[in-house]
C-alpha positions in Angstrom: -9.4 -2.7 6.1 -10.2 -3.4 10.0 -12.5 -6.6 9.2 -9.4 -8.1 6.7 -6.9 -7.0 9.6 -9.2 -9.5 12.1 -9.4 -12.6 9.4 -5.4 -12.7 9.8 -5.7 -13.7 12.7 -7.2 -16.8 12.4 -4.9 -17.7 9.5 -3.2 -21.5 9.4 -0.2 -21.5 10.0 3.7 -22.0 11.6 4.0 -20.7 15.1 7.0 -18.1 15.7 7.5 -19.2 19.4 7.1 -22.2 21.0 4.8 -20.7 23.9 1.7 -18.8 23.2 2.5 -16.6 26.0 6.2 -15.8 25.4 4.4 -14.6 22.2 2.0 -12.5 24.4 4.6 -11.0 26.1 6.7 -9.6 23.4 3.5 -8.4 21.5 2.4 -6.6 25.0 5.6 -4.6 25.3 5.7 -3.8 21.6 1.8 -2.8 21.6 2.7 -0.5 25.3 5.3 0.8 23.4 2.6 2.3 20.6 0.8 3.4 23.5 3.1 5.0 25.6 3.5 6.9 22.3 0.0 7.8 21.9 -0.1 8.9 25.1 3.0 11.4 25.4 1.4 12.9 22.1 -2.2 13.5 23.2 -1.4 14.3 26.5 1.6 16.9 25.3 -0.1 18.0 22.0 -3.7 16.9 20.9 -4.4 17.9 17.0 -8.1 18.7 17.3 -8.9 17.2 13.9 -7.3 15.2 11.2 -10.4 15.0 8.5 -13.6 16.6 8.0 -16.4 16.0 6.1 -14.0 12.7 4.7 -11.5 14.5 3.7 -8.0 16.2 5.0 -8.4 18.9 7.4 -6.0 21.0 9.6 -6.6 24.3 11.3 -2.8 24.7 11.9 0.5 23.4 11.3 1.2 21.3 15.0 5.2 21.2 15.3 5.4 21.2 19.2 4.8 18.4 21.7 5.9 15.0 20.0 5.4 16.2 16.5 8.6 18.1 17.1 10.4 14.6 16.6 8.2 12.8 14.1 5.8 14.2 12.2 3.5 11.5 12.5 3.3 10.3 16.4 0.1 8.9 16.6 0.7 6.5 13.5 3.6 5.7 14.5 2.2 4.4 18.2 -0.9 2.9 15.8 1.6 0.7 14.2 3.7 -0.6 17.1 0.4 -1.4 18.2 -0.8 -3.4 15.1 2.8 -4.9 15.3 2.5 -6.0 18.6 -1.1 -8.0 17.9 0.4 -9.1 15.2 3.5 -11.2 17.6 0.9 -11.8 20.1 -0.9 -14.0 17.3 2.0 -16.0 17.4 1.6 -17.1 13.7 3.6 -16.3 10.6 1.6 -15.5 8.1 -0.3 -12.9 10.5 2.9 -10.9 10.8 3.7 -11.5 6.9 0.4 -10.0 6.2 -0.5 -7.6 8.7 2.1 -5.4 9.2 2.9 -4.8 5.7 -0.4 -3.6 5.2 -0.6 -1.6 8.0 2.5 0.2 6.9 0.9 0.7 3.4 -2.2 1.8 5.0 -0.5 4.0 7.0 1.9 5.5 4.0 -1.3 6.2 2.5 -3.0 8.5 4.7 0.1 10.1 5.3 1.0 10.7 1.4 -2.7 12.5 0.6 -1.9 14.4 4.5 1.3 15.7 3.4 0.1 16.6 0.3 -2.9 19.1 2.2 -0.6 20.4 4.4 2.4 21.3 1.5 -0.7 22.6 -0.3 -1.9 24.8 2.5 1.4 25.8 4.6 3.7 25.9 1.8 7.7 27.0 2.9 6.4 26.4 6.5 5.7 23.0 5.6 8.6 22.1 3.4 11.2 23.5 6.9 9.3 21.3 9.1 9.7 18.2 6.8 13.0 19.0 6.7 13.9 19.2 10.3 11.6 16.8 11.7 11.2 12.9 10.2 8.6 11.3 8.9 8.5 8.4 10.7 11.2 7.6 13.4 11.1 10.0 16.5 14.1 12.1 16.5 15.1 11.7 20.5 17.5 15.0 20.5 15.9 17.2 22.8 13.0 15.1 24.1 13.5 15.7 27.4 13.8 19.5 26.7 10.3 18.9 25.3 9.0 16.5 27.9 10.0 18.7 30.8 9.0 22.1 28.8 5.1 21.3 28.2 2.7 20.2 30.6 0.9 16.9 30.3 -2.7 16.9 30.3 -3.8 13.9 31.9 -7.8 14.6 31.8 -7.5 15.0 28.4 -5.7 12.0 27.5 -8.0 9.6 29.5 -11.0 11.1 27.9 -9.7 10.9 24.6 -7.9 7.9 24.6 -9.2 5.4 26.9 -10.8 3.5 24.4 -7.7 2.5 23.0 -5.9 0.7 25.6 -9.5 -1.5 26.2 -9.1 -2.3 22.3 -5.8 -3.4 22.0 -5.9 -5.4 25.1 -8.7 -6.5 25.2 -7.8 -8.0 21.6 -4.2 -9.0 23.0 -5.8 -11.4 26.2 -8.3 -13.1 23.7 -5.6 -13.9 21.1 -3.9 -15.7 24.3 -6.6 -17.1 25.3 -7.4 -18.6 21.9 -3.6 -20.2 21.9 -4.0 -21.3 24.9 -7.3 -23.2 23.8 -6.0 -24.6 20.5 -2.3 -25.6 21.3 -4.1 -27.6 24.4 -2.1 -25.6 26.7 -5.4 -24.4 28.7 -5.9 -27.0 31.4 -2.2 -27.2 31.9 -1.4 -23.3 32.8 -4.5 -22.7 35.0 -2.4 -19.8 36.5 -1.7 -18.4 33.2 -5.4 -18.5 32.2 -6.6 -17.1 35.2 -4.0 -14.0 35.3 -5.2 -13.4 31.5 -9.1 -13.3 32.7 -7.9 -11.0 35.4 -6.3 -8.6 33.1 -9.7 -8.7 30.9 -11.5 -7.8 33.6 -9.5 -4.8 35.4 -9.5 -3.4 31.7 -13.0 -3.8 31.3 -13.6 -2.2 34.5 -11.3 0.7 33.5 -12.9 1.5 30.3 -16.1 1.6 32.2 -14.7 3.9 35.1 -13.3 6.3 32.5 -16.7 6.2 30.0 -18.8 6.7 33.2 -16.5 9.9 34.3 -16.5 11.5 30.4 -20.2 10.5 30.5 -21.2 12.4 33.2 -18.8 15.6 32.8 -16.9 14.3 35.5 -14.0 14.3 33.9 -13.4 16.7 31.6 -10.5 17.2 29.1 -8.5 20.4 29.6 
């Protein structure tokens, strides 16, 4: 669905806000949301695997870390993310279209999920759908479970630094493309050139953080 999910945004179409960067902004705290989320849940908790061999896997039931307030953490920060592309597009029929469908894609991997994990875990299963929702994070006791676990930051940058450089990397070229086409770019020369900047200190961050896992520099605890 990725390649579908890239075609939206070039879709025709009314623009939501009148400046392709108050559009940029919004989307940019919405998508840091996501990853703020997908951050606190790798670095608290990381499920070692979610599939193997193409189908559902789990060695255990994971209830601690963020998945004690939703069960599903990581999608959760996958579709703030998606949303906030989506408002960085500054078009309507990109945020018609995309984040409905990444909510069904979403509600698709979790239904055949759930299904392994009632299948394999049973009662234990059932309590902790039960106590814990689906989708919104429960914030009762989160700073219980911040302050109880300790946060692995090695792990998280060598797991997850791919995914910041994606979604902005994705979010500055979107901007730049508005710029370009609303004829904005030779008028907001400081506006372009912060964007660039950004591009660049996140390319250069990627590359730090690839170099470090490459060489066992930095290795995830």
């Amino acid at each position: 669905m990725f390649p579908v999910a890239c075609v939206l945004l070039f879709l025709p179409g009314p623009d939501p806000f009148p400046d392709p960067m108050l559009a940029a902004g919004i989307g940019a705290i919405i998508a840091a949301c996501g990853q703020f989320m997908r951050a606190a849940t790798i670095g608290l908790k990381y499920v070692v695997r979610g599939g193997r061999g193409g189908r559902v896997y789990a060695e255990d039931l994971v209830t601690d870390g963020l998945y004690a307030h939703s069960r599903n953490p990581m999608y959760v920060g996958n579709l703030l993310i998606l949303a906030g592309l989506a408002v960085a597009s500054n078009n309507w029929p990109t945020i018609a279209i995309a984040i409905p469908l990444g909510l069904f894609m979403y509600s698709s991997i979790v239904a055949a999920e759930e299904e392994y994990l009632q299948q394999r875990f049973g009662a234990a299963f059932s309590q902790y759908c039960r106590d814990v929702p689906r989708w919104v994070p429960r914030f009762a006791g989160l700073r219980e479970t911040l302050a109880s676990m300790q946060f692995r930051w090695r792990r998280l940058v060598v797991k997850e630094y791919g995914t910041p450089f994606g979604w902005i990397s994705i979010l500055v070229l979107i901007s730049l493309y508005n710029l370009w086409m609303s004829g904005l770019w030779s008028g907001r020369p400081v506006h372009v050139h912060l964007l660039q900047q950004v591009l660049l200190l996140t390319v250069i961050a990627w590359f730090i953080a690839w170099f470090l896992k490459r060489t066992r520099r930095l290795v995830a605890d």
